[in-house]
C-alpha positions as a printed NumPy array, in Angstrom:
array([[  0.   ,   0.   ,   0.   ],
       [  1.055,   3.368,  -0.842],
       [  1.69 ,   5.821,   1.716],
       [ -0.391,   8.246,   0.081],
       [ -3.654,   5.343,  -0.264],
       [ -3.396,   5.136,   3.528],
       [ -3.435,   8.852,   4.536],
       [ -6.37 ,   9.009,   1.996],
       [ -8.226,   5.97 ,   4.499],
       [ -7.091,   7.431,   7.651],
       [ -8.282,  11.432,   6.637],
       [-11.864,  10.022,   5.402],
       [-13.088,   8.673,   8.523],
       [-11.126,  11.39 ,  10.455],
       [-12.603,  14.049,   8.873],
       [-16.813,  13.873,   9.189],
       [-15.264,  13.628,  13.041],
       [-13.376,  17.108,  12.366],
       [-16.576,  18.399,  10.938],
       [-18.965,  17.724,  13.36 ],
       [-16.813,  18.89 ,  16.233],
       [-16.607,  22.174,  14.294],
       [-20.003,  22.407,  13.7  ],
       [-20.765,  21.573,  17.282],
       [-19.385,  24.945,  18.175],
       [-21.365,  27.142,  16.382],
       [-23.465,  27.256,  12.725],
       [-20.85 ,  27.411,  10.594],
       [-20.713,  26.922,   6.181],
       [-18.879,  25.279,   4.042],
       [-16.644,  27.631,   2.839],
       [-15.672,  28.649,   6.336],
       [-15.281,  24.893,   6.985],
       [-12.438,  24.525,   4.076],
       [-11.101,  27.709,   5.994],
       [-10.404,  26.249,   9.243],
       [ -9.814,  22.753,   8.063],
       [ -6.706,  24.164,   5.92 ],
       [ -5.181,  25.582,   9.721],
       [ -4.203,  21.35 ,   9.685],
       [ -2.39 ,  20.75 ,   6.5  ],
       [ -3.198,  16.362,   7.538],
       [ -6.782,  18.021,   7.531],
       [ -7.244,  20.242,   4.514],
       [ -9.962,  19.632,   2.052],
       [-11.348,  21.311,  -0.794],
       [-15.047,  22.095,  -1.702],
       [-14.746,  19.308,  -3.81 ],
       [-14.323,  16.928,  -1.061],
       [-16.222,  19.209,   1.419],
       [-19.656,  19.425,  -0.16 ],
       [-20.631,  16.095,  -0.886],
       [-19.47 ,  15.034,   2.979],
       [-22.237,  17.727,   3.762],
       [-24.639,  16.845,   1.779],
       [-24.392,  13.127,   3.077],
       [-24.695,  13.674,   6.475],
       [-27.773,  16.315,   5.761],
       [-29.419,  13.485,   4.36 ],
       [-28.652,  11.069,   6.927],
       [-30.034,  14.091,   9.31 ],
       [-27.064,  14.218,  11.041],
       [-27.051,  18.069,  10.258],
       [-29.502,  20.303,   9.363],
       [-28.645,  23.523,   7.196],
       [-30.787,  26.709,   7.074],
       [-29.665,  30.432,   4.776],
       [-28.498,  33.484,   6.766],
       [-27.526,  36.495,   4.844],
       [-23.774,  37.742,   4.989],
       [-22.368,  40.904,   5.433],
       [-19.928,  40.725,   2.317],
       [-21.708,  39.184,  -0.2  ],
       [-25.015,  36.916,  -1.026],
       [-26.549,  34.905,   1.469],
       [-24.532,  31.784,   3.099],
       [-25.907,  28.175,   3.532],
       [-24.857,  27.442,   7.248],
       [-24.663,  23.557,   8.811],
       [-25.815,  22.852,  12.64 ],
       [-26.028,  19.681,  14.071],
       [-28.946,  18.113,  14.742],
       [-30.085,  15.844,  17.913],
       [-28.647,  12.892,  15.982],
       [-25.985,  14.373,  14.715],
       [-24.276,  15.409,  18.363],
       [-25.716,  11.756,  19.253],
       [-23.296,  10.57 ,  16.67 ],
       [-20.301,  12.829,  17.46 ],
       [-20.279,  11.767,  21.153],
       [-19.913,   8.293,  20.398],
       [-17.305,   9.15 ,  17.669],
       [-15.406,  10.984,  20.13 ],
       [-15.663,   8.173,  22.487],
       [-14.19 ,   5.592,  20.132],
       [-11.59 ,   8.263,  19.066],
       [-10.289,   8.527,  22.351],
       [-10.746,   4.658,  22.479],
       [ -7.899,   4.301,  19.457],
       [ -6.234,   7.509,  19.819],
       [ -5.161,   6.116,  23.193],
       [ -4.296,   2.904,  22.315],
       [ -2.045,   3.725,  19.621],
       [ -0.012,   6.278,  21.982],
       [  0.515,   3.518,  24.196],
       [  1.434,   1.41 ,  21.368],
       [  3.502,   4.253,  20.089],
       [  5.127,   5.241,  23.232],
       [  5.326,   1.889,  25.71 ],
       [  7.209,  -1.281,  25.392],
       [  5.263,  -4.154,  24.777],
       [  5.776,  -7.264,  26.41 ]])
């Protein structure tokens, strides 16, 4: 496997968790998203990549998305999570610090 192939497997999963913590924090859209996502460079996406991840996870009603107009410009389409949708992000976050801690101690213990 090519280096490359497995950051692509790791980011995919990593990233709807990235999202929805971000989201969790206040209405935010997409374009903002790609904005604070590209702080990470492991974690930068386009709208390419961005937009259908949305779009998903409205449909599964994980968020819900509603227009507000902007200050600079037209209207923006903003994302908030829904019930489910913070359901789903606590038990992500519980399985990421499941792993996340597990691989540390694999990372930084010896093993017997």
């Amino acid at each position: 496997m090519e280096m490359s192939e497995w950051t692509s497997q790791v980011r995919r999963g990593i990233l709807e968790y990235c999202i929805l913590q971000l989201i969790s924090k206040e209405p935010r859209y997409g374009y903002e998203l790609v904005t604070l996502l590209d702080q990470w460079e492991p974690l930068a996406v386009t709208e390419g990549t961005l937009y259908p991840l949305l779009r998903r996870l409205l449909k599964d009603h994980y968020i819900e998305s509603f227009w507000k107009e902007s200050e600079s410009g037209p209207p923006r389409k903003y994302y908030s999570l829904t019930d489910s949708g913070r359901r789903l992000m606590e038990l992500m976050s519980v399985e990421w610090n499941k792993i996340s801690s597990a691989v540390e101690y694999i990372q930084f213990n010896p093993l017997k």
